[in-house]
C-alpha positions in Angstrom: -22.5 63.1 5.8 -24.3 59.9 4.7 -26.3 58.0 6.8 -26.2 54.0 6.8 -29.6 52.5 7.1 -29.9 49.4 8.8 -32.0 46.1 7.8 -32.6 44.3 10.9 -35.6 41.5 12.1 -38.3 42.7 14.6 -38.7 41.1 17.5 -41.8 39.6 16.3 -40.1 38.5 13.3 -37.3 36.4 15.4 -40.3 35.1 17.6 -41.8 33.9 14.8 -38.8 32.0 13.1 -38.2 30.5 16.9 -41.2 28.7 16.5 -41.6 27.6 13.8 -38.2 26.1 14.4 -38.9 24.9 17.6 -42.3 23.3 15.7 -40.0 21.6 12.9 -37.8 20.1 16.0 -40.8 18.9 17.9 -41.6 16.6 14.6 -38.4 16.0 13.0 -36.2 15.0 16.2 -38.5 11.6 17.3 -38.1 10.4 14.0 -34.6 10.8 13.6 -34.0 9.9 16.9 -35.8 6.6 15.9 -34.2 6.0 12.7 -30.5 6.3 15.1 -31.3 3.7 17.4 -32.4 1.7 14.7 -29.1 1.6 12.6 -27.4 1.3 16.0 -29.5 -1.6 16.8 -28.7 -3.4 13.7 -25.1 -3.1 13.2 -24.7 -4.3 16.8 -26.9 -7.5 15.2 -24.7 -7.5 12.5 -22.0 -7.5 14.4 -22.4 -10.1 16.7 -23.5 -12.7 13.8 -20.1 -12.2 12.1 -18.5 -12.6 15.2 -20.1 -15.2 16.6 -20.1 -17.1 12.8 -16.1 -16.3 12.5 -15.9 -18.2 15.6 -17.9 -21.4 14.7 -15.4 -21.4 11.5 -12.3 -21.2 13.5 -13.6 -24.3 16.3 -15.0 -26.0 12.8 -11.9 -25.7 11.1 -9.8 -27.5 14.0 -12.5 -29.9 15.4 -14.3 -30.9 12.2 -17.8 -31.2 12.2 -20.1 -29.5 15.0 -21.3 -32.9 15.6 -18.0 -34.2 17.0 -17.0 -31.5 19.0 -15.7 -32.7 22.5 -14.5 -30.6 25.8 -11.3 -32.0 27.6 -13.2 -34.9 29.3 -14.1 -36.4 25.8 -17.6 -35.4 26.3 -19.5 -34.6 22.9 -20.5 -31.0 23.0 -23.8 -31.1 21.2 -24.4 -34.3 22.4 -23.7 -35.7 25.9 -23.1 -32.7 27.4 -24.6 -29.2 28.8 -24.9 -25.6 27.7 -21.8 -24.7 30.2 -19.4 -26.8 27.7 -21.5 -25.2 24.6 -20.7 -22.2 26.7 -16.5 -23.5 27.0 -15.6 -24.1 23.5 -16.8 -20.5 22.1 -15.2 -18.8 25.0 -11.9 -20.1 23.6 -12.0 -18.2 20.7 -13.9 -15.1 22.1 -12.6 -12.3 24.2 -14.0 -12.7 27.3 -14.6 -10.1 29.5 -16.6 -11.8 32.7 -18.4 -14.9 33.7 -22.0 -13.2 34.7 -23.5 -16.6 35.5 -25.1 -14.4 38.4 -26.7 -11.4 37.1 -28.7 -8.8 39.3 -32.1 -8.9 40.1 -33.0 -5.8 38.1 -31.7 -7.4 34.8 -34.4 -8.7 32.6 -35.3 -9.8 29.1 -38.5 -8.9 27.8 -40.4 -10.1 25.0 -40.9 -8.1 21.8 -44.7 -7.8 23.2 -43.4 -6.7 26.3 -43.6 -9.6 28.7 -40.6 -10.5 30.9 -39.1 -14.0 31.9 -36.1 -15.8 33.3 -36.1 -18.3 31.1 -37.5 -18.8 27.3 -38.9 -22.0 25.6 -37.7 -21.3 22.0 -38.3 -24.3 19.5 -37.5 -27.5 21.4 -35.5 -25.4 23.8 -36.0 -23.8 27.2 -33.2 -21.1 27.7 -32.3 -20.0 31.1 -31.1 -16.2 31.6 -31.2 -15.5 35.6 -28.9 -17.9 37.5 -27.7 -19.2 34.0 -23.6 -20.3 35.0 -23.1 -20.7 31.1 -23.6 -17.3 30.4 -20.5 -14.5 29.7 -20.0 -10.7 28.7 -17.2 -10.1 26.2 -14.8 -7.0 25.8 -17.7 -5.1 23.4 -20.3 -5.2 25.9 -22.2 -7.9 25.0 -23.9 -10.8 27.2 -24.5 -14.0 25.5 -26.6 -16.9 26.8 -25.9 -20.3 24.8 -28.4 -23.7 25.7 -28.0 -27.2 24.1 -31.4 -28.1 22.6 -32.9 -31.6 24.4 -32.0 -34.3 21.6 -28.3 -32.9 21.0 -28.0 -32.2 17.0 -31.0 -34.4 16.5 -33.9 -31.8 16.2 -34.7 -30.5 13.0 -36.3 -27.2 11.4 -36.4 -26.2 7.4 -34.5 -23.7 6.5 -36.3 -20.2 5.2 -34.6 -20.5 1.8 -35.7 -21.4 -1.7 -33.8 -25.1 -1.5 -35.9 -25.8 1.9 -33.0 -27.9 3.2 -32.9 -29.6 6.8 -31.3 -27.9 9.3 -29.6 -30.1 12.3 -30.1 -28.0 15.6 -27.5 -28.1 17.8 -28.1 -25.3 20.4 -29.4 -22.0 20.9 -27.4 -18.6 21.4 -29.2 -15.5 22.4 -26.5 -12.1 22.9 -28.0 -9.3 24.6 -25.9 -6.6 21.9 -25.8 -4.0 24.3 -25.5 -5.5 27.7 -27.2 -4.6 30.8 -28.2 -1.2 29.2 -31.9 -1.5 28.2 -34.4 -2.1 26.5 -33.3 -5.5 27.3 -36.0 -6.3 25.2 -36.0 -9.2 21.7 -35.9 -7.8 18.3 -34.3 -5.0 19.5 -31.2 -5.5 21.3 -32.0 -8.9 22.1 -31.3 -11.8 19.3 -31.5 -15.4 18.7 -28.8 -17.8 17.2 -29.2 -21.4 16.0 -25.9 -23.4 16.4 -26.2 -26.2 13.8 -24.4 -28.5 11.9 -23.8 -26.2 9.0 -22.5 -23.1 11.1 -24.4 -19.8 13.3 -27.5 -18.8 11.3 -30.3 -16.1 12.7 -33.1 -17.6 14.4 -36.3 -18.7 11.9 -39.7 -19.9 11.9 -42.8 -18.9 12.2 -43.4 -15.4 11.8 -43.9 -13.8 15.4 -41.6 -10.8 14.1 -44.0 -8.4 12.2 -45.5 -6.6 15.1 -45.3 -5.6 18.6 -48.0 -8.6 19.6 -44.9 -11.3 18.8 -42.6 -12.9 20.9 -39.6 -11.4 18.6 -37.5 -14.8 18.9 -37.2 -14.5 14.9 -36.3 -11.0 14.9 -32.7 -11.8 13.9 -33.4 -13.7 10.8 -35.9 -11.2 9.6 -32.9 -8.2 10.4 -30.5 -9.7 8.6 -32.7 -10.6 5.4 -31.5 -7.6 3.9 -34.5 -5.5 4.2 -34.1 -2.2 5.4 -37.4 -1.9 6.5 -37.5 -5.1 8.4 -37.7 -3.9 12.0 -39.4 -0.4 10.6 -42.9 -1.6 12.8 -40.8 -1.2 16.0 -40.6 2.4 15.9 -43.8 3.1 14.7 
């Protein structure tokens, strides 16, 4: 008869590779957990600027210049009118899943430093988000909050690129790219838009988007620069 001997881990040996797996978890999971949410974040940015650019396009290619645009009336969009018509002519093109004009009192948009508000004062521009009637959801989840700026398409910024060409600002846009879901909170689910003459582009100017201390209202613009390590101080 022969006798099989049998290899097999001590108790303390299993013990001691649970915990030093359990110790591995502990440090690995944050930081990939982290690194999750901060992809997700981004292509839900990324997403909602194509979309929301396709659409100027579309309204641009059949109504000419953002300038002219009118609603039914023959009011100028940009012009005579009010962020609910801003609000009109993009919902024609979007799918629409619910005016939220009204939204409940727990719903709040928080700076990037943490501090909340019903309303933002962004540029030349104060942007309303409780009680705001121009506001809507579409079928992906998102919430979007447009506001005319106070001189129509007269304001203007410099643009952030090498040619530092003159911007006409129409209006703002700010999308909320996961909804009602938090953070609720800019620079990370929370974005601003510029509608201008020359299409959607991410919100710029001075740089209050390199720590936690800013407001985050150029968050977008510094997302979508093509840095991968843009947003990195977020999840520090």
């Amino acid at each position: 008869m022969f006798s099989k001997k049998t290899n097999a881990f001590t108790l303390a040996e299993v013990l001691l590779t649970l915990m030093i797996i359990g110790v591995i978890a502990t440090l690995t999971i944050p930081s990939l957990k982290e690194t999750a949410d901060k992809s997700a974040n981004l292509s839900l940015l990324q997403k909602a600027y194509s979309s929301i650019a396709n659409v100027f396009a579309q309204i641009q290619a059949e109504n000419g210049p953002a300038l002219y645009w009118k609603t039914k009336d023959g009011s100028r969009v940009f012009v005579d009118s009010s962020s609910e018509n801003i609000s009109t002519i993009f919902k024609q093109k979007m799918n629409v899943a619910a005016e939220t004009g009204f939204l409940s009192d727990d719903y709040q948009i928080k700076t990037l430093k943490g501090s909340g508000s019903d309303s933002f004062k962004i540029d030349e521009t104060t942007v309303a988000i409780k009680d705001n009637t121009s506001s809507f959801q579409t079928t992906d989840g998102m919430m979007w909050f447009p506001s005319n700026t106070y001189s129509g398409c007269k304001y203007t910024k410099k643009s952030e690129d090498v040619q530092k060409e003159t911007i006409y600002l129409c209006g703002l846009l700010i999308v909320d790219t996961n909804g009602t879901k938090k953070p609720n909170r800019m620079g990370i689910d929370v974005f601003v838009f510029d509608i201008t003459t020359e299409g959607i582009k991410p919100h710029s100017g001075e740089d209050d988007c390199s720590d936690m201390n800013g407001d985050g209202y150029t968050c977008a613009a510094k997302a979508l620069s093509g840095d991968d390590k843009a947003l990195d101080f977020i999840y520090e």
